[in-house]
MILUMKOL-690311 format. One record per atom (N, C-alpha, C): residue number from 1; atom name; y, x, z negated. Coordinates in steps of 0.001 Angstrom, whole numbers. Each point is the difference from the previous one (the first is absolute). Last residue first. Layout:
# residues N
i, at, y, x, z
NUM, CA, Y, X, Z
...
This chain:
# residues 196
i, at, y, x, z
196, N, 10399, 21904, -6908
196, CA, -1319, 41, 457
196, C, 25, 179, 1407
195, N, 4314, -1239, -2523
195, CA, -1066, 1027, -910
195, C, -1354, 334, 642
194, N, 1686, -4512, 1198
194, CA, 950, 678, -271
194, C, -919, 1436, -1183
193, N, -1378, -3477, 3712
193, CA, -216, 175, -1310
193, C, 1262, 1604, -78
192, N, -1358, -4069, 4168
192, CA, 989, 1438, -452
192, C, -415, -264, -1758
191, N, -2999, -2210, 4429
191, CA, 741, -368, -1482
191, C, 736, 1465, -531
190, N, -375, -654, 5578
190, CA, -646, 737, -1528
190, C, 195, -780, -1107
189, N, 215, -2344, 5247
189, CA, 651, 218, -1381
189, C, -736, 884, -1141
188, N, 193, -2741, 5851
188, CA, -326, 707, -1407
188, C, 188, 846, -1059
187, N, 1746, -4201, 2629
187, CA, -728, 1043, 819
187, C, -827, 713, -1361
186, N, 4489, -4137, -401
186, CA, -1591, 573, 663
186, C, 364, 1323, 405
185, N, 2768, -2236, -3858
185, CA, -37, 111, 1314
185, C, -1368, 386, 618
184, N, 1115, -4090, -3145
184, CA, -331, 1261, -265
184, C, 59, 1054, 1033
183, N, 155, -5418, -820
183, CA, 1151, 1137, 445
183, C, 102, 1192, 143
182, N, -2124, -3834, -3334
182, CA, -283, 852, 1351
182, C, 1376, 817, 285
181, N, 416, -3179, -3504
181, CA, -1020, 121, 911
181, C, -249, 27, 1339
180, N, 2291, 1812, -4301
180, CA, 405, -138, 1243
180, C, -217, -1108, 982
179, N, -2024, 1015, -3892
179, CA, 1250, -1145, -459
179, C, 604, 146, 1066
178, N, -3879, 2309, 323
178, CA, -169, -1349, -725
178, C, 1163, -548, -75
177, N, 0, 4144, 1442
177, CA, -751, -1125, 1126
177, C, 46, -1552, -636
176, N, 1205, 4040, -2573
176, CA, 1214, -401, 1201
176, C, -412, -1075, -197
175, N, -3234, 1559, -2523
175, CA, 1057, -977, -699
175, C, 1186, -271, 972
174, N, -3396, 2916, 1287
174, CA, -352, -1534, 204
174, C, 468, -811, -598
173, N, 1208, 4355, -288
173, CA, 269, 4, 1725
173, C, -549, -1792, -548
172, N, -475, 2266, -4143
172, CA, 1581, -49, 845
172, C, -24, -538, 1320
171, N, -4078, 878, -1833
171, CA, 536, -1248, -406
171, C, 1220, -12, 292
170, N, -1903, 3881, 1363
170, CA, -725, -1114, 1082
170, C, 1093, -1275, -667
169, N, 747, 3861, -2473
169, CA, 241, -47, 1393
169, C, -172, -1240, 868
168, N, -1969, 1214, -4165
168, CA, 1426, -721, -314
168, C, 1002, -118, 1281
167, N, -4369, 1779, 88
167, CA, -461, -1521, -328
167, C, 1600, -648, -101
166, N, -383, 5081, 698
166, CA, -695, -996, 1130
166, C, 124, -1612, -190
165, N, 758, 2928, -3432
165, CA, 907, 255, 504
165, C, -439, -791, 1586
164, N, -3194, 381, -3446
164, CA, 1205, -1105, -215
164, C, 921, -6, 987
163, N, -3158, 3394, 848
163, CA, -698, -1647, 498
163, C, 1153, -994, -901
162, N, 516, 4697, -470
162, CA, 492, -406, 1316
162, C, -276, -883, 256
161, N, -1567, 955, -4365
161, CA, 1931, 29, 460
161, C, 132, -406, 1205
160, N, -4560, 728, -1045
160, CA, 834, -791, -553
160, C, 1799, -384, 107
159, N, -4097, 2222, 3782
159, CA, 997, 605, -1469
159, C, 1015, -1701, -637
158, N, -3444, -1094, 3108
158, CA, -1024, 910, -792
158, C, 1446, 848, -1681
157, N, 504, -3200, 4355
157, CA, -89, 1804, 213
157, C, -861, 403, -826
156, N, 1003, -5482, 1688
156, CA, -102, 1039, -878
156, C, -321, 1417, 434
155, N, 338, -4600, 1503
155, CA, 1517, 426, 376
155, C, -266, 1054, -676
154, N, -4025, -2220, 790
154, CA, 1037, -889, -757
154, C, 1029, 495, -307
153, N, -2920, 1633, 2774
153, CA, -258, -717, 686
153, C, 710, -1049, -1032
152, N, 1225, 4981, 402
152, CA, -806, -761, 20
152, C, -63, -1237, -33
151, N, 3992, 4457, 1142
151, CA, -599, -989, -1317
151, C, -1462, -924, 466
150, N, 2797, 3789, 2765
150, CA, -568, 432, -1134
150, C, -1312, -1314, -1030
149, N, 5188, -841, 1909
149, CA, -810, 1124, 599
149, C, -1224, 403, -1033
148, N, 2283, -4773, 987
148, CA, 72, 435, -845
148, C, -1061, 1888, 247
147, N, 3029, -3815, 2928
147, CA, -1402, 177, -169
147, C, 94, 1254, -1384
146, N, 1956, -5077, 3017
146, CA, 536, 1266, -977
146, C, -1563, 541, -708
145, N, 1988, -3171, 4852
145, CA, -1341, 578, -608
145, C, 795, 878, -1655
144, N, 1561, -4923, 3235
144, CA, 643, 1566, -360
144, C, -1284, 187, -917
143, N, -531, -2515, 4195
143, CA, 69, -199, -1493
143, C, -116, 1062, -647
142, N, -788, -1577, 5045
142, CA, 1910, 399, -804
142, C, -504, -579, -1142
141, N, -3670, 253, 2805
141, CA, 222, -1287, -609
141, C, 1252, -131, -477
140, N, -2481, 3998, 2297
140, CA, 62, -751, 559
140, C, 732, -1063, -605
139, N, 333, 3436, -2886
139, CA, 490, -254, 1728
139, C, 309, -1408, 380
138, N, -3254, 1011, -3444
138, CA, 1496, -390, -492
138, C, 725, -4, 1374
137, N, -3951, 1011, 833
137, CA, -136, -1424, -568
137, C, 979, -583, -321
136, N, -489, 4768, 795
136, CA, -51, -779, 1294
136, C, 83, -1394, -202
135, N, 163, 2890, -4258
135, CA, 948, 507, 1248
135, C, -224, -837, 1190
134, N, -3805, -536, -2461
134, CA, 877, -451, -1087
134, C, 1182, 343, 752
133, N, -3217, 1782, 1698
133, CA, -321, -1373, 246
133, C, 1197, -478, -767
132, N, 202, 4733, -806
132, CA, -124, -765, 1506
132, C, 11, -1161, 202
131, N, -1542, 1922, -4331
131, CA, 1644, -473, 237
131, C, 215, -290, 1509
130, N, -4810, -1346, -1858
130, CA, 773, 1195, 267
130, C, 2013, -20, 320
129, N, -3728, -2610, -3582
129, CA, 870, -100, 720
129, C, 483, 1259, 592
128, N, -2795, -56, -3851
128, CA, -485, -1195, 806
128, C, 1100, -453, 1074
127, N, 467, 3864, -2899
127, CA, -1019, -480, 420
127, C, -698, -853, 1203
126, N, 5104, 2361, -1534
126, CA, -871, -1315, -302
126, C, -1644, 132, 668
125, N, 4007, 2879, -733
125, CA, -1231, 743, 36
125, C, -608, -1848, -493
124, N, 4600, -251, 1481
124, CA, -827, 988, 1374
124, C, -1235, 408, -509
123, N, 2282, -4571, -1808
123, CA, 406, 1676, -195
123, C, -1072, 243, 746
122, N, 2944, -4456, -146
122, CA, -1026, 841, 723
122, C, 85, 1664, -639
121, N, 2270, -5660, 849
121, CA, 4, 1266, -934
121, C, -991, 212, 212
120, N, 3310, -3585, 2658
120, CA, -1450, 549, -516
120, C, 282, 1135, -527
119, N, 2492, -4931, 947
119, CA, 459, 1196, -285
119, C, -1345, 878, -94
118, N, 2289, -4750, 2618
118, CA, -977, 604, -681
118, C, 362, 1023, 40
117, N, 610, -4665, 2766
117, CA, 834, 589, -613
117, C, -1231, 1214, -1202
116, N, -1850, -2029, 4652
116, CA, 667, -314, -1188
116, C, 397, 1140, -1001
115, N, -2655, 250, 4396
115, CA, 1389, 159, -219
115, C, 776, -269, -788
114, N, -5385, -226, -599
114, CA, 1365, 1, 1184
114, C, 1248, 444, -82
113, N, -5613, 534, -2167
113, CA, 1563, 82, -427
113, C, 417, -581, 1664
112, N, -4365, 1332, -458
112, CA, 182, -1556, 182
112, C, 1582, -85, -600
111, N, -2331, 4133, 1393
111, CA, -648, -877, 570
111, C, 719, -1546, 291
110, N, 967, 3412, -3062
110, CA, 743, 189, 756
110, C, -890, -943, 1382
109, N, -2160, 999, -3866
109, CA, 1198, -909, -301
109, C, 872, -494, 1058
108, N, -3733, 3488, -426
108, CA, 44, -1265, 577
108, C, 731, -935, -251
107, N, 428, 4658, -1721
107, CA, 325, -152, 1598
107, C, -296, -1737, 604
106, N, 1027, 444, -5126
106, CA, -1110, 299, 336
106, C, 525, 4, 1782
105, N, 3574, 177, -3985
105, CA, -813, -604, 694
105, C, -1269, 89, 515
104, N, 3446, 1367, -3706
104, CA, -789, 745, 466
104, C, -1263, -465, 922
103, N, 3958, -3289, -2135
103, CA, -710, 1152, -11
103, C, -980, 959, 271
102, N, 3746, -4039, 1664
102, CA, -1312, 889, 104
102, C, 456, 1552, -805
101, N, 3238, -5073, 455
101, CA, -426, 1743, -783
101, C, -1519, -33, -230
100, N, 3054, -4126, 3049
100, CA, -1124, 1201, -687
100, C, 596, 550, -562
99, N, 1411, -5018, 1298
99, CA, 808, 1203, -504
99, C, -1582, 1184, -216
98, N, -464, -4781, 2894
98, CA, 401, 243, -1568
98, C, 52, 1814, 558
97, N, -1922, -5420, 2528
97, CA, 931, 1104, -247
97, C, 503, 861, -1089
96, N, -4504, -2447, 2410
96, CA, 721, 15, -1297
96, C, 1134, 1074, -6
95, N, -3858, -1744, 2812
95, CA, 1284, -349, 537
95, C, 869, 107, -1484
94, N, -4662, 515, 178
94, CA, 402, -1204, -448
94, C, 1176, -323, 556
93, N, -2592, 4286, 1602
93, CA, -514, -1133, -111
93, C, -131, -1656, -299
92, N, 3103, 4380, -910
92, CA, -478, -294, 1290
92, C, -1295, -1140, 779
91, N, 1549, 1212, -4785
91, CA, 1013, 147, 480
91, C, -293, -812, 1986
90, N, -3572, 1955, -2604
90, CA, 414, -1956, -509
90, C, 1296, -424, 240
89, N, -1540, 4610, 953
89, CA, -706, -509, 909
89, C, 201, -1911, -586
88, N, 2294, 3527, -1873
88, CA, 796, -259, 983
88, C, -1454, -906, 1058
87, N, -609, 910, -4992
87, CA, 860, -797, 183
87, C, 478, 253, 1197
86, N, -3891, 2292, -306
86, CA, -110, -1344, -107
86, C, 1044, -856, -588
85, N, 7, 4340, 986
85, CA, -412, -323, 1460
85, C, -115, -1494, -40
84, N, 1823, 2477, -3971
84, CA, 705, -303, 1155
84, C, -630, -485, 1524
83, N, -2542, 662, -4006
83, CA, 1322, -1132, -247
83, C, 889, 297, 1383
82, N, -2989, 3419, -872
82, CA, -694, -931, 700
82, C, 602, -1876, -238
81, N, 2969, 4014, -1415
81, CA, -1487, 416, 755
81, C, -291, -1022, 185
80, N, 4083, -2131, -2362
80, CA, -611, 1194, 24
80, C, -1668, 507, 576
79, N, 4988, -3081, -369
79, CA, -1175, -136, 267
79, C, -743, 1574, -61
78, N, 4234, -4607, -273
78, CA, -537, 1301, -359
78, C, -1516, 431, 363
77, N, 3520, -3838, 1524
77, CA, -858, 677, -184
77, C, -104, 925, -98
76, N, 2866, -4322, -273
76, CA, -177, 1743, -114
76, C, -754, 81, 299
75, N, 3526, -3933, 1305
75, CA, -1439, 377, -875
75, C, -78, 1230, 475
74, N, 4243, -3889, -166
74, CA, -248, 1278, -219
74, C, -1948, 380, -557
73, N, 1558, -4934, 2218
73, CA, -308, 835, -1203
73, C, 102, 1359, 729
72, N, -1701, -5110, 1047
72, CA, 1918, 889, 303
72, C, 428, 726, -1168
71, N, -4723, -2353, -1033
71, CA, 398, 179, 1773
71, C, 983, 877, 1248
70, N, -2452, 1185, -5308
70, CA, 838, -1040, 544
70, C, 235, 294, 1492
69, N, -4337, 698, -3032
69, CA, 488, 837, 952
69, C, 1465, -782, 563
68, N, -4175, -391, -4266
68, CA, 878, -1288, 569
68, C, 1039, 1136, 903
67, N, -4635, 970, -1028
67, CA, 1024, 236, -407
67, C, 820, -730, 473
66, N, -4566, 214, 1735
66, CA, 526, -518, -1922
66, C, 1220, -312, -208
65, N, -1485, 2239, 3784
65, CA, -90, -940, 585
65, C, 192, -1366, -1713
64, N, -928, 5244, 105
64, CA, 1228, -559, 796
64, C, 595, -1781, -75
63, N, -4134, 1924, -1215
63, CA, 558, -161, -1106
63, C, 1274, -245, 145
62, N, -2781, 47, 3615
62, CA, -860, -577, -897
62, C, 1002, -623, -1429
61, N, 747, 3387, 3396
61, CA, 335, -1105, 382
61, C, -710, -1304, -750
60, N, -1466, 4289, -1578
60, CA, 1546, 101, 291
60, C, 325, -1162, 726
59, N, -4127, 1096, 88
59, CA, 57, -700, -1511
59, C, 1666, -83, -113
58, N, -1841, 1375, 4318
58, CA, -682, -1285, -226
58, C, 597, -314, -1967
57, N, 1127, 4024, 1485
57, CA, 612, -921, 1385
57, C, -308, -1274, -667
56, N, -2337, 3466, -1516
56, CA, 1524, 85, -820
56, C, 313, -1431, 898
55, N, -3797, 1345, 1717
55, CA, -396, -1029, -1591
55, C, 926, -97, -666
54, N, 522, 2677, 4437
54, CA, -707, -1807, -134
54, C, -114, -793, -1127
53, N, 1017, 4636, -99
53, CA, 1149, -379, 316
53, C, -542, -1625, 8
52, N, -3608, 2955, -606
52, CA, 1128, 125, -1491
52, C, 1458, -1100, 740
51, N, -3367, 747, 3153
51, CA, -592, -981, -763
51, C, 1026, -14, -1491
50, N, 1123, 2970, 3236
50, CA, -50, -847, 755
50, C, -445, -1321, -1387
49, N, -455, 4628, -1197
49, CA, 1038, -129, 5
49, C, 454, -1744, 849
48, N, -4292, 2016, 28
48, CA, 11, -599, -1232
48, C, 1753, -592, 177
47, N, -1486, 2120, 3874
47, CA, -676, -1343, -114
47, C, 599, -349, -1450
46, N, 1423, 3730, 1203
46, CA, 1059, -710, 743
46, C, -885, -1180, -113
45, N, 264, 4124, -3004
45, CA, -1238, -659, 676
45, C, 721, -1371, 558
44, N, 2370, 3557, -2231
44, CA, -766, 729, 1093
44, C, -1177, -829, 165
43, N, 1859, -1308, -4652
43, CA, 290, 884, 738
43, C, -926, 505, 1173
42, N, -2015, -3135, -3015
42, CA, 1040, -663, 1071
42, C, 625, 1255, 998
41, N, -3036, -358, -4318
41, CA, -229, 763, 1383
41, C, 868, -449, 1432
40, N, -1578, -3748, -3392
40, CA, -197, 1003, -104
40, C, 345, 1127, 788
39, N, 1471, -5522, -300
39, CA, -1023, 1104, 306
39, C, 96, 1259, -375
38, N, 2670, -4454, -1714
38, CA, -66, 971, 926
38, C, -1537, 1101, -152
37, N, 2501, -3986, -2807
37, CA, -1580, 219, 521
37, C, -62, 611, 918
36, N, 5034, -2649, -1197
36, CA, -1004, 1276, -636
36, C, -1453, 31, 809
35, N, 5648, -1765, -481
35, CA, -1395, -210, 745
35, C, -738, 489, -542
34, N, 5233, -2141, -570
34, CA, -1341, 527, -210
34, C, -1088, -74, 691
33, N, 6090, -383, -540
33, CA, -1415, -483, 861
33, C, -994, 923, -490
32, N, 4657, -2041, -2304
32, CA, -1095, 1550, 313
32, C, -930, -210, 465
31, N, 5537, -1618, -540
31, CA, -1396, -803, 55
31, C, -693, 905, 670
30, N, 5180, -575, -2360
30, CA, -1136, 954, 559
30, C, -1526, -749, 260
29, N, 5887, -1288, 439
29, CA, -1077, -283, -487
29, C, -1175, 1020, 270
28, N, 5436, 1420, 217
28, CA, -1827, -1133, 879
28, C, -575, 87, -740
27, N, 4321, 2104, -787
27, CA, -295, -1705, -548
27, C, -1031, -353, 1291
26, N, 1498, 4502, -1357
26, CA, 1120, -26, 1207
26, C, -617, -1670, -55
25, N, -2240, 2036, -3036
25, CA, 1267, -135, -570
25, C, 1175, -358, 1443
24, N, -5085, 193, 626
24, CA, 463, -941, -1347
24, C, 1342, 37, -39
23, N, -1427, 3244, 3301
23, CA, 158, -1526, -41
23, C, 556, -740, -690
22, N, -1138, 4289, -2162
22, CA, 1409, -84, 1289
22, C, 301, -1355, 277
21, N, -3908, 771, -2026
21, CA, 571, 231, -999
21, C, 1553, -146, 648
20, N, -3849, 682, 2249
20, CA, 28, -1376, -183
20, C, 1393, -503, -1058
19, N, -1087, 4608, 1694
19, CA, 511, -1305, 1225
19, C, 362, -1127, -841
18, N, -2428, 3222, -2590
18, CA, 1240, -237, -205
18, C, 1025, -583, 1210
17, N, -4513, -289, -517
17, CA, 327, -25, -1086
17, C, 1322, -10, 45
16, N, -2352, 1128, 3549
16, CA, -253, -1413, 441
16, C, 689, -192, -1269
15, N, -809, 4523, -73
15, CA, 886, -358, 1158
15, C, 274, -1575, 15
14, N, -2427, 2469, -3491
14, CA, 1353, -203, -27
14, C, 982, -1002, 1439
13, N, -4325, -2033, -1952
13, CA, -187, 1495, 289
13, C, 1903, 122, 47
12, N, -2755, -4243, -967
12, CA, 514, 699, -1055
12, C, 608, 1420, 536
11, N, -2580, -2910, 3079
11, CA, 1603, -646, -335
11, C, 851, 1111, -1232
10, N, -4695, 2456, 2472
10, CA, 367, -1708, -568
10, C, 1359, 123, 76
9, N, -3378, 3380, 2702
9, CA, 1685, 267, -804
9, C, 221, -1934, -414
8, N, -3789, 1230, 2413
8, CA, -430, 359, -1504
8, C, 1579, 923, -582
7, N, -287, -2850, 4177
7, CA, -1644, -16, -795
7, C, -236, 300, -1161
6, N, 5255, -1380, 1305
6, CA, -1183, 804, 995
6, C, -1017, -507, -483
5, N, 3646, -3233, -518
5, CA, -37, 947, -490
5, C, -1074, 967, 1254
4, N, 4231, -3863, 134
4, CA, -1375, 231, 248
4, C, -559, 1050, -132
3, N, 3963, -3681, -968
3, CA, -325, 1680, -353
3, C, -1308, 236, 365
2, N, 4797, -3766, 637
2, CA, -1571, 484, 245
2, C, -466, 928, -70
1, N, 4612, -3039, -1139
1, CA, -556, 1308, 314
1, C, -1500, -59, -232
């Protein structure tokens, strides 16, 4: 399993935290791709945002390329915001087959994803992602969408309760996927919180 973080959500955060925590026990191995030195002001500037993905890209295949990756192998990828454009664009570039869970993708992801097997998460007051692009991307590509109403650009609302209740949601659906793998049905999907 492969975890590729955002800009300024690291490996430690819950989402990539407790994936990893799943993996481990369904028996993959975890291995955490790193990048850092991103630009400033990224949001809504499609130049900086371009140069933030180039330098993930470039240090991510960098560190990729470390890891001992077995040939005939169950592989993951996890991935989050700007992890996902840059584990499906090394996906698509190396010929690397493997299992997603996107988090809260960036619209340009959908650029370089294919048809491979994959799960995305999305809440509607994300920032940096309009849900549209995020709805047409999933479409186009049959990859079941689950979207969290309300939540931001790391599955969050702001009310405590409802952001566990969100988080214990998502990890249920990616503990299926994970031991499923895959199978999940497509189209698109509320996370149901019970009480909320």
């Amino acid at each position: 399993a492969f975890f590729f973080p955002g800009i300024g959500y690291g490996q430690d955060r819950p989402l990539l935290y407790y994936t990893k925590k799943l993996a481990s026990s369904a028996g993959y191995s975890i291995n955490e791709i790193s990048y850092s030195g991103f630009p400033k002001g990224i949001l809504g500037n499609a130049e900086r945002m371009r140069e933030a993905f180039e330098s993930a890209m470039g240090q991510a295949w960098e560190s990729f390329q470390k890891l001992e990756t077995p040939k005939e192998s169950d592989i993951l990828f996890v991935s989050k915001s700007i992890g996902t454009a840059v584990a499906a664009a090394i996906q698509q570039r190396h010929g690397i087959s493997a299992k997603n869970i996107y988090f809260t993708p960036l619209a340009e992801t959908f650029s370089f994803a294919g048809r491979e097997n994959g799960i995305v998460f999305h809440g509607t007051g994300d920032p940096w992602a309009e849900t549209g692009d995020i709805e047409e991307g999933c479409s186009r590509l049959s990859l079941p969408l689950f979207t969290a109403d309300g939540a931001d650009h790391s599955l969050e609302t702001g009310n405590t309760d409802k952001d566990l209740a969100i988080m214990r949601a998502a990890m249920s659906i990616c503990s299926l996927y994970i031991l499923e793998g895959g199978g999940l049905a497509l189209g698109k999907h509320e996370i149901e919180l019970a009480g909320f």
